[in-house]
Backbone as CSV, one residue per row, in Angstrom:
resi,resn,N_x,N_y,N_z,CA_x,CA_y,CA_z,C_x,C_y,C_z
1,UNK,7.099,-15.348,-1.626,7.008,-14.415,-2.724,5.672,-14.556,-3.460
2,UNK,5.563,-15.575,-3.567,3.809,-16.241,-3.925,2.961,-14.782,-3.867
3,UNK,2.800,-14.891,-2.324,1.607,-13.579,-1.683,1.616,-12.214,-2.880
4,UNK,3.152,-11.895,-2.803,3.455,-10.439,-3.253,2.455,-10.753,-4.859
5,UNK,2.466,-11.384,-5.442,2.111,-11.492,-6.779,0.901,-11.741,-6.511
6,UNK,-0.232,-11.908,-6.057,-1.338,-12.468,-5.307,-2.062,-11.386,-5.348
7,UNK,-1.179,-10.314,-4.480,-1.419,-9.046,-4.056,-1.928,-8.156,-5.525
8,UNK,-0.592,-8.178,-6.723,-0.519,-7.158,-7.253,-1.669,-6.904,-7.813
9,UNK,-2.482,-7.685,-8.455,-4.121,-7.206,-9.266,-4.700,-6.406,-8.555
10,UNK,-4.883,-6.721,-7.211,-6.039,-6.216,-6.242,-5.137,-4.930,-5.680
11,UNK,-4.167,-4.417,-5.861,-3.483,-3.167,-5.811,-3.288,-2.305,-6.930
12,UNK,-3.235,-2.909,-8.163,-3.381,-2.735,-9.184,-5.149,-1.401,-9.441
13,UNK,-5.806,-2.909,-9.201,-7.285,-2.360,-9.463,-7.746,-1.415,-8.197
14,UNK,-7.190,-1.796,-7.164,-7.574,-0.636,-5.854,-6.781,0.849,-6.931
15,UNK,-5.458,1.126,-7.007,-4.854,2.014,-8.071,-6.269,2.651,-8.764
16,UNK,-6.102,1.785,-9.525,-6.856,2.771,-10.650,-8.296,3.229,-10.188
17,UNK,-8.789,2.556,-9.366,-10.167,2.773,-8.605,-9.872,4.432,-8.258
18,UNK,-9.451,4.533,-7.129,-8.440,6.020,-6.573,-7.747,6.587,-7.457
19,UNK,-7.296,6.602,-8.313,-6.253,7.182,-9.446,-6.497,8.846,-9.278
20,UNK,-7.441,9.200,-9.184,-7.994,10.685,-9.185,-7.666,11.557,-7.730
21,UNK,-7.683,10.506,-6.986,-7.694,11.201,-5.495,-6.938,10.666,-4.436
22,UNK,-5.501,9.592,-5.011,-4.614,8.896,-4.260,-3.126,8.530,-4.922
23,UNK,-2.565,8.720,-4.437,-1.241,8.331,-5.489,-0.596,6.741,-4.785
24,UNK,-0.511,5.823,-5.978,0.108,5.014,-5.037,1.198,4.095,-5.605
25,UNK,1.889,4.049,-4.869,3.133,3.514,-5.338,4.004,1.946,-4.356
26,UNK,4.783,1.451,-5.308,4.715,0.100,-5.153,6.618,0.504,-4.798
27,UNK,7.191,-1.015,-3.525,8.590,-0.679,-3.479,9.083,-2.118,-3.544
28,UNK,9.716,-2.293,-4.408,10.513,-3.929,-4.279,11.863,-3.656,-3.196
29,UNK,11.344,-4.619,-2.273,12.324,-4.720,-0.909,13.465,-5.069,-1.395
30,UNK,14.072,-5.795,-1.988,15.239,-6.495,-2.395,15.825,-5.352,-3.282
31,UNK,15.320,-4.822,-4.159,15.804,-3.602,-4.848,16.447,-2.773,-3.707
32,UNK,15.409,-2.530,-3.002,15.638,-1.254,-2.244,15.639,-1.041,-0.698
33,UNK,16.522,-2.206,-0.374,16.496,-2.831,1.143,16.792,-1.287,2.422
34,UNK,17.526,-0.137,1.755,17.687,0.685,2.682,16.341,1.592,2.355
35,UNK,15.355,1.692,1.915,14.644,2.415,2.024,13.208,1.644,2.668
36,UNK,13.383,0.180,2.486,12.825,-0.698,3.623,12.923,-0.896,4.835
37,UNK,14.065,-0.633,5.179,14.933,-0.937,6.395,14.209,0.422,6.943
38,UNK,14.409,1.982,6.350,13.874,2.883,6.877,12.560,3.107,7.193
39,UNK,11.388,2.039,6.397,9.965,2.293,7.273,9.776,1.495,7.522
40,UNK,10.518,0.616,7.990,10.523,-0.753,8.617,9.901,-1.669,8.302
41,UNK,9.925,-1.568,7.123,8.906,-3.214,6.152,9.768,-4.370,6.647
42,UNK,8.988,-5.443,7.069,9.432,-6.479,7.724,8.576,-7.733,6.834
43,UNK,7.763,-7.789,6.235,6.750,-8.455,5.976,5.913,-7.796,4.465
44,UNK,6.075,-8.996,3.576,5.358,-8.664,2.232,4.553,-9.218,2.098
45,UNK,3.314,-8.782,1.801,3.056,-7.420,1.563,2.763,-6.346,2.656
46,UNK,3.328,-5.475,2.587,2.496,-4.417,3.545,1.854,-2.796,2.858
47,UNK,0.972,-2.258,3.371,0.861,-1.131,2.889,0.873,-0.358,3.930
48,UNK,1.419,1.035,3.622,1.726,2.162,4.403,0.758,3.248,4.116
49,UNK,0.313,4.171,4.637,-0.452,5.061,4.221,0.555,6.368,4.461
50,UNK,0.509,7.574,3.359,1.064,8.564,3.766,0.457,9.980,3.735
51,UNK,-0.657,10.247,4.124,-1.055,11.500,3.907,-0.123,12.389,4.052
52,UNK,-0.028,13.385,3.408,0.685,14.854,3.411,2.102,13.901,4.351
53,UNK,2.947,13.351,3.572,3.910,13.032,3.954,4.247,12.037,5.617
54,UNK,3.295,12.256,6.265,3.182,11.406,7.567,2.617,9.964,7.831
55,UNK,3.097,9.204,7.859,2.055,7.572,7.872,1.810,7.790,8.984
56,UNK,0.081,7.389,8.608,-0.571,7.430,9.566,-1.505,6.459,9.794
57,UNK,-1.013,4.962,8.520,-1.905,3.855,8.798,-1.054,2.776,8.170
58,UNK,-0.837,1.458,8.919,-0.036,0.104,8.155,-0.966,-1.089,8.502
59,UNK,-0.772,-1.450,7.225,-1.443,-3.613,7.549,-0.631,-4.522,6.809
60,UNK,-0.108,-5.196,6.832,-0.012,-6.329,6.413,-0.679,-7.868,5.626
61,UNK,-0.082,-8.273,4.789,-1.275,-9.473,4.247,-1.956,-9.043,2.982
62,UNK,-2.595,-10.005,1.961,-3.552,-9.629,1.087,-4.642,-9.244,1.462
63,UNK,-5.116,-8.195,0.766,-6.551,-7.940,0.785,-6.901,-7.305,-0.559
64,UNK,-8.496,-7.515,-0.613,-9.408,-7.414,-1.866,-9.076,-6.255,-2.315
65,UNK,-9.249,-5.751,-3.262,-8.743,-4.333,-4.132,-10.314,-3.312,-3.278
66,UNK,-11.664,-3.854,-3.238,-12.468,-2.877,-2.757,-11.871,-2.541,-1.137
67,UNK,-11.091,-3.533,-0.267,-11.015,-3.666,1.134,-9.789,-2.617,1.199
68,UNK,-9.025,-2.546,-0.015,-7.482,-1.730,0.226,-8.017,-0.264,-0.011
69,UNK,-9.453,0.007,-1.111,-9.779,1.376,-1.056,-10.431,1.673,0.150
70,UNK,-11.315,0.638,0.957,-12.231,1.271,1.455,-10.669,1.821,2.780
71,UNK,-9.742,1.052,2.810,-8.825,0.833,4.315,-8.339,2.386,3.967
72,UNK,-7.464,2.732,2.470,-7.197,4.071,2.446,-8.219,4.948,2.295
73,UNK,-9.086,4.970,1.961,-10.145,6.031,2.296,-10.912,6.344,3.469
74,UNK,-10.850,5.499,4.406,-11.199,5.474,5.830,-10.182,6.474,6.860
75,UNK,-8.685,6.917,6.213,-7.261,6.659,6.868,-7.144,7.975,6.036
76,UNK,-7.804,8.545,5.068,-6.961,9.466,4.041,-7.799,10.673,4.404
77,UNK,-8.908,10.982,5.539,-9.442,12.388,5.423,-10.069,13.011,4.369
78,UNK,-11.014,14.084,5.015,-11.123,14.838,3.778,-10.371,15.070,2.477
79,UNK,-10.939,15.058,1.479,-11.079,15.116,-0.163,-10.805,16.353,-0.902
């Protein structure tokens, strides 16, 4: 559980970095084990990408708040 809290600043600050041109939202597994179970989160932290409703990019693990914008902006298409 360590990681997950590790994570949150640098998701946090990736957030507000994008705020204008990304929506992003956070899911506590234990809260919400059937809606985990449905995109198959196996591993915390992970991030999902969802353009226009379709994921179309996942990683796992911490990473830097600039490394999580540059990963969704690489993955998110035209603007």
């Amino acid at each position: 559980m360590r990681a997950v809290h590790a994570m949150a600043p640098a998701f946090e600050r990736a957030a507000g970095e994008l705020r204008t041109r990304v929506r992003f939202a956070k899911l506590n597994t234990e809260d919400a084990q059937r809606v985990a179970a449905r995109f198959g989160i196996r591993s915390i932290p992970t991030l999902i990408l969802f353009p226009r409703r379709r994921e179309v990019a996942r990683v796992r693990g911490r990473w830097m708040p600039r490394s999580i914008a540059s990963w969704v902006l690489s993955h998110s298409g035209p603007t």
